[in-house]
N, C-alpha and C positions, 0 to 999 in steps of 0.2 A: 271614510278613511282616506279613500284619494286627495278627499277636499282638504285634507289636512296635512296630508304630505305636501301638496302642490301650496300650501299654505308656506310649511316649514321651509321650502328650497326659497320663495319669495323671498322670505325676511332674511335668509343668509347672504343673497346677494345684496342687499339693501345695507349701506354705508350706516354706522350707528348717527352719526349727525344727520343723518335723512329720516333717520326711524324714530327719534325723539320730538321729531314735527310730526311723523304719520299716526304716532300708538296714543295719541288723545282720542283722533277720530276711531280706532277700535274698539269694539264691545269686549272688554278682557273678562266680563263676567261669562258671557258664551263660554269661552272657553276654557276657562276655569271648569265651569256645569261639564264639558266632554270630559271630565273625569271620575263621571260620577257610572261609569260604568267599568265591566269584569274583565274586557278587552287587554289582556299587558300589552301587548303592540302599539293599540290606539292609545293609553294611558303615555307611553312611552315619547313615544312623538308628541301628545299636548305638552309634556312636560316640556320638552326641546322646544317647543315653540313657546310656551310660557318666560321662560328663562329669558330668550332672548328681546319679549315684549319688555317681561320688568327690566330688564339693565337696562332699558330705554327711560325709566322711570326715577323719579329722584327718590331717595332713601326713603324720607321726609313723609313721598305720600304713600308709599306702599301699603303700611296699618292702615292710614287713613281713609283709603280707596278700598281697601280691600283687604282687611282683618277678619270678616268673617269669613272668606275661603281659606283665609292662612289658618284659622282657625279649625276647619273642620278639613286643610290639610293636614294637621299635625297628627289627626288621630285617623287618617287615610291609611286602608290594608295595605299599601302597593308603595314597597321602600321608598321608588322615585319619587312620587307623589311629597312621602316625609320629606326628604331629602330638598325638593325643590323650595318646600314652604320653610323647615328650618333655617334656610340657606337665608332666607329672605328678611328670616326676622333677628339674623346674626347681621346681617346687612345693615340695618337698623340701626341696633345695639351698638354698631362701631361707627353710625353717625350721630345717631342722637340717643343715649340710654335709656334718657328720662324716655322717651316716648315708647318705648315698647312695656315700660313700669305703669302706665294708662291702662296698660286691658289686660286683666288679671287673668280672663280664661288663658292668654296667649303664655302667662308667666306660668302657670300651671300648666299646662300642656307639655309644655318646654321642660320643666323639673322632671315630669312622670316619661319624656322621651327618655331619660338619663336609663329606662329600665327596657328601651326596647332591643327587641331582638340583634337587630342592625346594629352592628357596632358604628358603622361610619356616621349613623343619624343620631346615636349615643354620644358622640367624642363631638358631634355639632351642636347639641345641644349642648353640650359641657362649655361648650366654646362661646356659646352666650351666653349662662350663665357666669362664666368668669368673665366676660365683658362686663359686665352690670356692674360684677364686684368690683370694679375699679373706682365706683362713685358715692361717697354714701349714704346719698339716697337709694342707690342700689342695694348696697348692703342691711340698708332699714329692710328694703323690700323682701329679701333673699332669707333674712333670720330671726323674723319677727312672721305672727299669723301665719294665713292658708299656705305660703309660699314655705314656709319651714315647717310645718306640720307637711305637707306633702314630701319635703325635702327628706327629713327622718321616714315617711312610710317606704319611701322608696328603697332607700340603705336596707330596710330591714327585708326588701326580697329575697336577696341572697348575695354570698358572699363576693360575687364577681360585680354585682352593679354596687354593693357594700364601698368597696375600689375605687370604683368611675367617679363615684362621690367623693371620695377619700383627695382621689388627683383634682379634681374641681377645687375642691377645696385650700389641697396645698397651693394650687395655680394663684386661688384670688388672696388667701395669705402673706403669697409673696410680695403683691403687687404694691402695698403701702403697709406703714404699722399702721395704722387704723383699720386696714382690713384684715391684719393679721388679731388684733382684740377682739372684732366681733368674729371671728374665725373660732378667738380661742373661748369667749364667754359665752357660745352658744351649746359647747361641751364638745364638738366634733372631736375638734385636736387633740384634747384628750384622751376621745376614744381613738382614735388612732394610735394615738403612742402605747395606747392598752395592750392594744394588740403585738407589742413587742413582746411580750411579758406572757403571751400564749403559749402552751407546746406545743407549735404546729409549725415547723421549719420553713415552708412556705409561705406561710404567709407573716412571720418573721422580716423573711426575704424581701416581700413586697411590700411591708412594713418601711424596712431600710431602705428601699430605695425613694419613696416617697419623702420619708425623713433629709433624705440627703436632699433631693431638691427644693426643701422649705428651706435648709442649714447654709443655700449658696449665696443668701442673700441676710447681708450683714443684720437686719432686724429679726432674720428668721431663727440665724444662729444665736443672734443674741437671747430669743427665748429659750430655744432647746435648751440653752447655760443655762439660765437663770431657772427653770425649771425643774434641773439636776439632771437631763435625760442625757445630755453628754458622757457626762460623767458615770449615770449607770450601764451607759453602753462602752465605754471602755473599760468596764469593771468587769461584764459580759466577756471582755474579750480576754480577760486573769484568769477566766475560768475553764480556760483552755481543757488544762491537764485534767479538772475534778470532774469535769462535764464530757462526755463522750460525745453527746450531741452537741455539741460546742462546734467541734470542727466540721459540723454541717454552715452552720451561720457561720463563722470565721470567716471565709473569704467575704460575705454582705458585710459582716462591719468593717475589715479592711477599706472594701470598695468607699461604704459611707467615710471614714476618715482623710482618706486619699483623697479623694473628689471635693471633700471641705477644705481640705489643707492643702490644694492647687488655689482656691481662691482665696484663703486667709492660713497661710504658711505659717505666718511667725507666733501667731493667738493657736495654733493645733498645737504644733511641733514643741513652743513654749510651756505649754498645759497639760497637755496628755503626753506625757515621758512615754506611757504603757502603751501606746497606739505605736512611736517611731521604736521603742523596744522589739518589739511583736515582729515588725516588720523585718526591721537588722536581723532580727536571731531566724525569720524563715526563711533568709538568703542560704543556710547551711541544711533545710528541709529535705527529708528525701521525697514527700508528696512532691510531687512535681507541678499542680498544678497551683496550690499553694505558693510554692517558691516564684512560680511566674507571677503571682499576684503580686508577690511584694516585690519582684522587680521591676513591673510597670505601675506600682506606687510609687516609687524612688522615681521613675523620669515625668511619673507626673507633679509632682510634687515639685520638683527641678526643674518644670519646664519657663521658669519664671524667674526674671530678676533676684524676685524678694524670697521666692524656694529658696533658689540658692543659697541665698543668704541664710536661710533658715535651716537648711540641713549645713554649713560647712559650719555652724555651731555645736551640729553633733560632737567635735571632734573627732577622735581617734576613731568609733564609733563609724562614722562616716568613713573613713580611709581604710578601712577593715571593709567595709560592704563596696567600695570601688576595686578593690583587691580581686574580692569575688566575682564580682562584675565581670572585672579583665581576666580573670581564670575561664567563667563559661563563657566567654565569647571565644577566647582560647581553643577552649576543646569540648564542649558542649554540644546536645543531640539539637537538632534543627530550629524544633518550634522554643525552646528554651533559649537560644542562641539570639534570634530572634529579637526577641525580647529584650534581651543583653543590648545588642545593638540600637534598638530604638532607645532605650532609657539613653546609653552613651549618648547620643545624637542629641536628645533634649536636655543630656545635662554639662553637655559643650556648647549649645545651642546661645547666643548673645548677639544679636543685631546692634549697627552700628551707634543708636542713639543710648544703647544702654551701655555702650561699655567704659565706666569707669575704671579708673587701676583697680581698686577692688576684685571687680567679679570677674576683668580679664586675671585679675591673678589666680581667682579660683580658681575659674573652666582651664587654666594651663596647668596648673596645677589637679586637678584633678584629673586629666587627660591623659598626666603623668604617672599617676595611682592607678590606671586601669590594667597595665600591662609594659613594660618597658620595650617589648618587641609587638605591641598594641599596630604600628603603621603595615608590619612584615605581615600579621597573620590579616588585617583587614585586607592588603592588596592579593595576600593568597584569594582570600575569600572574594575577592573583587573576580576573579577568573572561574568560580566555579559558574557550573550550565544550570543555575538557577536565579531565573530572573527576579526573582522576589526577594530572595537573600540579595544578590548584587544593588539591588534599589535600595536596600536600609545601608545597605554598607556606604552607598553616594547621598544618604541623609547625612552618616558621619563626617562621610569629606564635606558635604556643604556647612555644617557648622562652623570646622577648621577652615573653610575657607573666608568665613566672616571676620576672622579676626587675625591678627597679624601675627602672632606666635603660630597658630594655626598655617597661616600660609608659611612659615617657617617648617612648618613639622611636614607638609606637604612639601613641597619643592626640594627640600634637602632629603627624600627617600627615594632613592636609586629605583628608576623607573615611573613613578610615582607621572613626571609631565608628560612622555609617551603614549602612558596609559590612558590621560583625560584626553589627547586629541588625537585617539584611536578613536575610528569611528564603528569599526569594525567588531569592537567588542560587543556591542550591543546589537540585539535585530528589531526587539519589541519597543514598540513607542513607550512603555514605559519606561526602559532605562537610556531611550535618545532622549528623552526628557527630563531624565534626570541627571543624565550626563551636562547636558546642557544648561540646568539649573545652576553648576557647579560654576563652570565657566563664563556664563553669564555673571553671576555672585563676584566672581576675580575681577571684570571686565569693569564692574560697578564701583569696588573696592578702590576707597584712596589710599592703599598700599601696596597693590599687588605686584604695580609696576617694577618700583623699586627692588621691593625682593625675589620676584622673580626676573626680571631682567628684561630690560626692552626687546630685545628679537624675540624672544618665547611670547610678550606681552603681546604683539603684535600677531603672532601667529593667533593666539586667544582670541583677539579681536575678528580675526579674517572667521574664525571659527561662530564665533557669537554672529559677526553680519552674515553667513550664511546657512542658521537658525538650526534648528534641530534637526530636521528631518533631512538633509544634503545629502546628496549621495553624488561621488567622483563620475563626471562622465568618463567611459573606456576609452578616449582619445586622451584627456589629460594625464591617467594613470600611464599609459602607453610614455609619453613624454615623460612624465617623473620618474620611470624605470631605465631611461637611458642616458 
């Protein structure tokens, strides 16, 4: 055990460019064999000294050199042990695919880790087998013979590694349409979407979210359409009122629509009426948590050019749920408020390269819809003794300061430039950072000068060169007091 420690300190000090000349002449099969004992201590440290031989080693020759101990690591009692050989042969996998589809034991060991106890050596095996699926030769490998016949025993343990599979599988789906075909002709996806259609709220649950991250990737979503599961899942969400257990899944299909229609707005928002219906009508919810849900569907959904674009179609619709909006921000209990806030902030939210007269005339226009005394009650709320609320509220101002009606709506509210170069307002780094976000944002702005005025611009400037964190020494405050 000494000889191992005094081993493991060596190679830490040894520069990796020095140790990729020395670990030829090392016997690594030795010490591979020091793990074939009950010691966790001694197991522990070969591991740490293992690790640091193989990165010494090119990807290339790791199976080559030594597949059979990766081999009868994978089925080693002692996590690290798992853990160090998985590691090795995910290593592989992300240099060369093909070569770890050579030695079948290693591709089967690797499928049946998907059911070990250890989660961390479970989600690494996951993680090469979705390597593999990015090739399709891999995929030959993965859904044809021993390798898929293992793959199915495994699912069928139970319903938690049933899952591990399930996410495996959405993972290599995503990655090309060809791996989403042999994905779907092998039957998996199928059964996965089966599982929607269970009475079991849970795993519903776990269902949708899976679904949703096969949905974010345009070939993913293009199957869910074409397979009708879109559309049974917002048929799911009609059945609000008939189904009592409905409004257990309710917020999972919101979540699923939302998170699809942040990356393809104009193809949801267009197609499913009943999904942005759902939404508008549980702004008036008294479930509370609910009603949060569809207010941070709205700024996610908004947080994008083409959002925008996609909800200010709603019409009137839309100008009704901004109403709302600027009422709970208005007078609304904390964590709902909250929420209020953040949607405002991403759906003013418009960086300089995007803003055409269009969507500047939305976010002004909408900003306008939130509240007509919307600047009075955010600078209220700018003053209260909670730093988390005052940090959304300098989300909003940094939006409004992106754009130039925005620095209009800022500058002309009574107090409003005091209050950004008080420094005093804030104690915690998070709202000096955010304050300073803001002013920064002005500083960068090719209008800020203008509408706010060269003396104020300049004080900004002095503000921004002496960065966030400044604090007045007592001799200059002294001076500026007299």
């Amino acid at each position: 055990m000494e000889a191992l420690n005094d081993l493991k300190m060596a190679l830490c000090a040894v520069h990796p460019s020095v140790l990729r000349e020395v670990v030829p002449n090392i016997p690594l099969n030795l010490v591979f064999d020091c793990l074939n004992i009950t010691n966790s201590e001694q197991i522990e440290v070969c591991c740490d000294i293992l690790v640091r031989l193989l990165e010494a080693i090119s990807a290339d020759s790791v199976l080559q050199n030594f597949s059979g101990e990766l081999t009868a690591g994978l089925s080693h009692s002692h996590v690290p042990v798992k853990l160090l050989c998985v590691s090795q042969v995910l290593r592989v996998a992300q240099s060369n695919p093909a070569e770890v589809l050579t030695y079948s034991d290693i591709l089967l060991d690797t499928v049946k880790m998907m059911a070990d106890k250890s989660l961390q050596a479970a989600e690494q095996a996951g993680k090469v087998l979705t390597q593999l699926g990015t090739s399709e030769q891999g995929l030959e490998a993965l859904f044809h013979g021993n390798t898929f016949e293992k793959l199915q025993h495994v699912m069928d343990i139970s319903d938690t590694i049933r899952y591990r599979v399930y996410e495996v599988i959405v993972n290599i789906a995503k990655s090309s349409y060809t791996a989403l075909q042999y994905c779907s002709d092998s039957g998996i996806l199928q059964r996965l979407v089966n599982e929607m259609y269970k009475d079991d709220i849970l795993v519903q649950l776990n269902c949708l979210e899976l679904l949703a991250n096969l949905a974010i990737c345009e070939h993913g979503l293009s199957y869910l359409d074409q397979q009708g599961i879109v559309g049974k899942l917002e048929s799911m969400m009609g059945n609000m009122e008939s189904d009592p257990m409905m409004g257990f899944l309710l917020p999972g299909l919101i979540k699923f629509f939302g998170n699809v229609a942040h990356v393809y707005p104009k193809e949801i928002c267009d197609k499913y009426h009943g999904f942005i219906r759902t939404v508008f009508q549980l702004l008036d919810s008294d479930d509370i948590p609910l009603k949060n849900i569809a207010i941070q569907t709205i700024g996610v959904i908004g947080a994008t050019p083409e959002g925008k674009l996609a909800l200010d179609k709603q019409g009137n619709k839309m100008d009704t749920a901004l109403q709302k909006l600027g009422s709970i921000i208005h007078r609304a209990s904390s964590e709902i408020r909250m929420s209020a806030l953040t949607t405002a902030a991403s759906l003013s939210y418009l960086t300089v390269p995007d803003q055409t007269a269009e969507l500047l005339s939305i976010t002004e226009t909408w900003f306008s819809k939130l509240n007509p005394a919307c600047m009075t009650t955010l600078m209220t709320l700018s003053q209260q003794p909670f730093t988390e609320l005052r940090r959304v509220v300098m989300d909003v101002y940094l939006s409004l300061a992106l754009q130039a009606w925005g620095q209009n709506v800022l500058n002309s509210h009574p107090g409003f430039n005091e209050y950004l170069l008080d420094r005093s307002t804030e104690e915690k780094k998070e709202g000096k950072e955010g304050k300073f976000d803001i002013v920064r944002t002005l500083v960068e702005s090719p209008t800020a000068q203008e509408i706010f005025g060269a003396p104020y611009f300049i004080r900004l400037r002095g503000y921004h060169r002496e960065g966030p964190f400044y604090v007045q020494a007592q001799a200059e405050v002294a001076i500026d007091q007299t």
